[in-house]
C-alpha positions in Angstrom: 0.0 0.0 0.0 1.4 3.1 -1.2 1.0 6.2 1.6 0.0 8.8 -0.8 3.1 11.2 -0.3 3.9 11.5 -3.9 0.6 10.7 -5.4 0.8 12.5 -8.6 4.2 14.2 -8.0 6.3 13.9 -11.2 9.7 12.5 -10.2 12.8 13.1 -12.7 16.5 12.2 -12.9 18.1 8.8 -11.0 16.8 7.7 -7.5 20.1 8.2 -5.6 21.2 10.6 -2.8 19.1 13.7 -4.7 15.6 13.3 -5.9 13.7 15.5 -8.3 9.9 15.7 -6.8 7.7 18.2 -8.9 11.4 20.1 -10.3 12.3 20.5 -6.5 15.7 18.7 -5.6 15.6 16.4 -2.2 17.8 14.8 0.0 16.6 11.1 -0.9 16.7 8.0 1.1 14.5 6.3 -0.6 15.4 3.1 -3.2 17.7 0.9 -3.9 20.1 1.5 -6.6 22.7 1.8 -3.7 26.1 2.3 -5.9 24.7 5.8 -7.3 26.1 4.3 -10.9 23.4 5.4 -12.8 25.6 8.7 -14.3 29.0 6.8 -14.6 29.9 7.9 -18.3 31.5 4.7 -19.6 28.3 2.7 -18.3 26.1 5.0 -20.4 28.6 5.3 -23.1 28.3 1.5 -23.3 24.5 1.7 -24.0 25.1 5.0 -26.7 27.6 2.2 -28.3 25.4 -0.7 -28.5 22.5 1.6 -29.9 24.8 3.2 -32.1 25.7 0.0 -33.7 22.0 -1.4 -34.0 21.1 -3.4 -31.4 17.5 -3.9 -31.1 16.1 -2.2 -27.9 15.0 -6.2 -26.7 16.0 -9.8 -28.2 13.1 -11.9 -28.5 15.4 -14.8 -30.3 16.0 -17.7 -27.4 19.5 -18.8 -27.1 18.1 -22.7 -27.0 18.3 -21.8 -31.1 21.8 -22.4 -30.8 22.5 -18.6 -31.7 25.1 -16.1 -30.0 24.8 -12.9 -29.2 28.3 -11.1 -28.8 26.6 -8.8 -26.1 24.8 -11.5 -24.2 27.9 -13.4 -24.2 29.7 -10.7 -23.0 27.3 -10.3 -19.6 27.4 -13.5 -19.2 30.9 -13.4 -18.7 31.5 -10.5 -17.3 28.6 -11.7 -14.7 30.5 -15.3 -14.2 33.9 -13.5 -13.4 32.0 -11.4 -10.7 30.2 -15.1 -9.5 33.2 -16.4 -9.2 31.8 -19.0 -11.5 32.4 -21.0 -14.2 29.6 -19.6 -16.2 26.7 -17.3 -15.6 22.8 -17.1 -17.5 21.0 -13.6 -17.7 17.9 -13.1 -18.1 15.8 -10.5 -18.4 14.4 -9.6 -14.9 14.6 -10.2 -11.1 11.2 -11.5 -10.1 12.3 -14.7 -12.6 15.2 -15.3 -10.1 13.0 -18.2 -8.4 12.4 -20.0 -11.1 15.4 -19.6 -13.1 17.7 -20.8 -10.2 15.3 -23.8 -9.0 15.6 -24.7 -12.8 19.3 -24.4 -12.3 19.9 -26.9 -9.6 21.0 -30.3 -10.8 19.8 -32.8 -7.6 16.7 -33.1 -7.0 15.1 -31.8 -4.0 12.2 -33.6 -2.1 10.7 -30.8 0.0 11.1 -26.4 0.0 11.3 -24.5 3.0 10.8 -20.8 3.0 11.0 -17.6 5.4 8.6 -16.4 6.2 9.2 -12.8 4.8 10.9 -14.3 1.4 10.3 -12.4 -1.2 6.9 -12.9 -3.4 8.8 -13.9 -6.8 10.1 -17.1 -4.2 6.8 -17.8 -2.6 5.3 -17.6 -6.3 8.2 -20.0 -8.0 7.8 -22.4 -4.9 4.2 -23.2 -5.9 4.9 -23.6 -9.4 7.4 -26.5 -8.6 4.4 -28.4 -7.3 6.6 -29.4 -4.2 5.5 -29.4 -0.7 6.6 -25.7 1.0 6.6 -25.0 4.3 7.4 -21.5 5.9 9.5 -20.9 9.1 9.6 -18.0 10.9 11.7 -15.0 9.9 15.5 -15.8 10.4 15.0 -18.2 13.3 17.3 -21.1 13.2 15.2 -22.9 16.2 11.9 -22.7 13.6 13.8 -24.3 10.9 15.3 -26.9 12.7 11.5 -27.5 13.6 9.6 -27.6 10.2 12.5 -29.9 9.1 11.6 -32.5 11.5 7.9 -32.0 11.1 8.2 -32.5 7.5 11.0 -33.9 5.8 11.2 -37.8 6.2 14.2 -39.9 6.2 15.6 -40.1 2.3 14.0 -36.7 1.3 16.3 -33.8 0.5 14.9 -30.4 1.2 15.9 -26.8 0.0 15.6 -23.5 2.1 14.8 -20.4 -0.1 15.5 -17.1 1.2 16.2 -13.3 0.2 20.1 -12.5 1.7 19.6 -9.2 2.9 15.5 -8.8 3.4 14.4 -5.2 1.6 12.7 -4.1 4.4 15.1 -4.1 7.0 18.7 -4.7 5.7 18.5 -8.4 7.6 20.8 -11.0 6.8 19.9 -14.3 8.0 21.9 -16.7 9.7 22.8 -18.9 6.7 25.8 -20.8 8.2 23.2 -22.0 10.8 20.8 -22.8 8.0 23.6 -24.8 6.2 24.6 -26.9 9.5 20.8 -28.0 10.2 20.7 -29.0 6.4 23.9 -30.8 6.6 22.8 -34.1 7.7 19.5 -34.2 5.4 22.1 -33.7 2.8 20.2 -30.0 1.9 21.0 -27.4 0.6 20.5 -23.0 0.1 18.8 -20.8 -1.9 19.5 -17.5 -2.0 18.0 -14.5 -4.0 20.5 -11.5 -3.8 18.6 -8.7 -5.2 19.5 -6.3 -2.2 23.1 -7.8 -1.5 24.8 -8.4 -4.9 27.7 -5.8 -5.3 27.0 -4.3 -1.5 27.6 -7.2 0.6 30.5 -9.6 1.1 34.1 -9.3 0.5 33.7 -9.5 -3.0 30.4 -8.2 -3.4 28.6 -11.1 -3.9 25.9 -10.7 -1.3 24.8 -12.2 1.9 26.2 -15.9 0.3 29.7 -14.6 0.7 29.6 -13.0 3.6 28.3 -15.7 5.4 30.7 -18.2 4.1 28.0 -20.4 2.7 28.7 -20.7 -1.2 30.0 -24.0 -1.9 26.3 -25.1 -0.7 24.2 -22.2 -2.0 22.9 -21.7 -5.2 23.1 -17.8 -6.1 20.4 -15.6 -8.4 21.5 -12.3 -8.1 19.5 -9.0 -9.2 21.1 -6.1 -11.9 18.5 -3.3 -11.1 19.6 -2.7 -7.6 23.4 -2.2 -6.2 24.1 -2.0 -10.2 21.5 0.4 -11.7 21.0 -1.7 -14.7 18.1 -4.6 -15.7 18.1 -8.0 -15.7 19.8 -10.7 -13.4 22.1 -13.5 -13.3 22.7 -17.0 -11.9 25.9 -17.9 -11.7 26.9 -21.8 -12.6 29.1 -24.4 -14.1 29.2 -24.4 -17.7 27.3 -27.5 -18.1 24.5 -26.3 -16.1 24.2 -23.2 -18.1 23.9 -25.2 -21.3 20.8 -27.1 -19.9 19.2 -23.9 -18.3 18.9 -22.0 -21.6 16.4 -24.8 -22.4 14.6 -24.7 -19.2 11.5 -23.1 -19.7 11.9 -20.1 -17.1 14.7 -19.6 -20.0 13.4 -20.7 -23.1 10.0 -19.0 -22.5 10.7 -15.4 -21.9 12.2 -12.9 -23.9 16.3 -12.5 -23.6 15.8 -9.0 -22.6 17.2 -5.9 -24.0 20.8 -5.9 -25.6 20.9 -2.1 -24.3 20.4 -3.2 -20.4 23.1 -6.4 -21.0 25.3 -4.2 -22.3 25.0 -1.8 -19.3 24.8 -4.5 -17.2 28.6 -6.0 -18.7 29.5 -2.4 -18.2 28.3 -1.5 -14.4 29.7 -5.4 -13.7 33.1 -4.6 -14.8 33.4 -1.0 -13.2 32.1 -2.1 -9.8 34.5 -4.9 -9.8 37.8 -2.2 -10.3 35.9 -0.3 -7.8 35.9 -2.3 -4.2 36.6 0.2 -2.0 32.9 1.6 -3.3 31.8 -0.8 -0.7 33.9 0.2 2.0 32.1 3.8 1.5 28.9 2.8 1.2 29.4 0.7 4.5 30.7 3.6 6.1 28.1 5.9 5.1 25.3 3.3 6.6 27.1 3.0 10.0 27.1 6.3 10.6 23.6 6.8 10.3 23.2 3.9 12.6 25.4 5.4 15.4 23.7 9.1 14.8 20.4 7.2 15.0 21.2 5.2 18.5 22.4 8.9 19.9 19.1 10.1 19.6 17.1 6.9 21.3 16.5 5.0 18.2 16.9 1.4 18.2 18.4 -0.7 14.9 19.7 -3.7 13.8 22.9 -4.5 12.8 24.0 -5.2 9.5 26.1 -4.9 6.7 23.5 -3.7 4.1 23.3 -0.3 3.1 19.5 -0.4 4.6 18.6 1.2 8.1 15.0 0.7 9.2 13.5 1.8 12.2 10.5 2.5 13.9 9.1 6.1 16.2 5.9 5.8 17.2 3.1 4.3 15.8 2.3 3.8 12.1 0.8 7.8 12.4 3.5 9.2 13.7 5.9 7.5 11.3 3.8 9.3 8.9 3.9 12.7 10.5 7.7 12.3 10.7 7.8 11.8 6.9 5.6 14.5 6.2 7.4 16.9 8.1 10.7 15.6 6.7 9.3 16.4 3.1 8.6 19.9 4.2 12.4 20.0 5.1 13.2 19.1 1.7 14.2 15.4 2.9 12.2 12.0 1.3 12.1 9.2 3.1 10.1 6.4 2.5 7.2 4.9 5.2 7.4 1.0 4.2 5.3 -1.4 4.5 6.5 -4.2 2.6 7.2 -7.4 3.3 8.1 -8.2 7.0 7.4 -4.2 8.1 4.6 -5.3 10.5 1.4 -4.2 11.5 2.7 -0.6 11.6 5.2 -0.3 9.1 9.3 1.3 9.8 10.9 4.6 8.2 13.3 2.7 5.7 16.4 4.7 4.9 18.2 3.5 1.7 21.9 5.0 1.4 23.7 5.7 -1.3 26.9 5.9 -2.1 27.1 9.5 -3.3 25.1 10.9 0.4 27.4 13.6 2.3 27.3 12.7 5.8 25.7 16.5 6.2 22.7 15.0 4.7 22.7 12.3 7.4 23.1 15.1 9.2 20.3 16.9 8.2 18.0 13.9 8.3 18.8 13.1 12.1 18.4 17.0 13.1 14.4 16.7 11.5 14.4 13.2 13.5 15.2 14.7 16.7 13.1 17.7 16.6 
């Protein structure tokens, strides 16, 4: 449910730390495009190339033909190198993630487990698998452990799905814990990085990484966040990339647009030359937290570049943002999945915000 704020406000320019709202310029802390690439000159001097030289503005020809595409090949690998992968599929948007990485998976899995606050694309691609899913409750190790020996017999082999950093709050869940209760049912991770990928983990490669759980996760990983681009990837051997271009989450849908592939290759490969990005961003987020627990506020801890919290009730939060919006300051009253009954104030940061505009956003907080 949308609160109204900007109900027929026209917004212009990128959604990063300054917001266009009617032709006024805000502080903004409100998205998720958390790397601020969206004006990088060589990312959009990729796309100016690609049109330049014809490329259709979407490919509607499905690699199962047997056909390559130069720039699909080269997101691909530029995706896999990122991975840390042999190989890596794109596809043509997020909410496919589900489905294109439970097509990816080679074993076969008996029985799906899900948290409870997973995203909807997960929830939706569980049902079409026609497996028994059960939920657990959000992040809670002792709740997984249980719905595993409620419902997964001896000889079955079940599969947790879960987002790695949740979009509401910036929570990571505690995959090594997941991994150990899976161990001895021979189980095995999920995990849908659209708010991690290129923010979290040493290398960038989400929640997966930093938990040291990769080497029994499978990875889909989302373009349009951290990366400002379209699409997403799985990363994956070689020989499973062959097969999943004739799966039918692959084969069925449109490539996507040769335009958002090749900005994709292009934000890829400047993000990787750019670690300490990450380092800033990570700053940036901790601050706010520290500045937020000076002035009473309670939050969580977490390496994502998202800081929820709650003041008041749900009609207070939306008193604060109002008056915030008077102060030329947008943040966002969320409630998306896993909010609760009366939402939080979600701050996204990004990694072109002045710590003055933290500033500014804590001195509206505490008056």
């Amino acid at each position: 449910m949308y609160n109204g704020l900007l109900t027929g406000k026209k917004i212009g320019g990128t959604v990063s730390a300054r917001i266009s709202i009617d032709s006024r310029e805000y502080i903004n802390f409100f998205g998720s495009t958390y790397l601020a690439l969206s004006d990088v000159p060589e990312i959009r001097e990729a796309v100016r190339v690609a049109l330049a030289a014809g490329c259709p503005f979407a490919n509607a020809v499905p690699s199962v033909l047997g056909g390559l595409d130069p720039i699909f090949e080269d997101v691909e690998r530029t995706a896999a190198a990122f991975c840390g992968t042999e190989a890596s599929v794109y596809f043509a948007s997020g909410y496919l993630i589900g489905m294109v990485g439970l097509a990816s998976i080679d074993a076969p899995f008996d029985v799906l487990l899900l948290d409870e606050c997973a995203h909807f694309s997960l929830k939706d691609s569980a049902r079409l698998t026609g497996l028994p899913a059960f939920t657990f409750a959000h992040c809670d190790v002792d709740a997984l452990a249980e719905v595993l020996r409620l419902h997964v017999r001896s000889g079955q082999r079940p599969l947790v799905l879960t987002d790695g950093v949740f979009a509401t709050t910036g929570r990571i869940p505690p995959l090594a814990a997941y991994a150990a209760i899976l161990a001895p049912y021979d189980g095995r991770l999920f995990i849908d990085e659209a708010h991690g990928f290129g923010v979290v983990g040493k290398s960038g490669r989400g929640a997966g990484e930093f938990c040291g759980v990769e080497s029994v996760a499978t990875v889909g990983a989302t373009l349009s966040k951290a990366f400002c681009a379209q699409g997403a990837v799985v990363g994956c051997p070689a020989a499973t990339a062959v097969r999943l271009r004739s799966a039918p989450p692959v084969r069925g849908a449109c490539a996507g647009s040769p335009l958002s592939a090749a900005a994709s290759a292009a934000s890829l490969a400047y993000v990787a030359r750019h670690p300490e990005f990450r380092a800033e961003l990570s700053r940036t987020a901790e601050y706010l937290r520290s500045r937020l627990r000076g002035i009473g506020v309670e939050v969580i801890d977490t390496p994502a570049p998202i800081v929820s919290f709650q003041m008041g009730g749900r009609a207070e939060m939306l008193a604060i943002q109002r008056r915030a919006f008077e102060q030329g300051i947008y943040i966002y009253h969320s409630d998306y999945i896993g909010a609760g009954r009366d939402g939080v104030l979600r701050c996204a940061l990004f990694r072109n915000h002045a710590l003055e505009d933290i500033d500014a956003l804590i001195d509206v907080l505490r008056r």
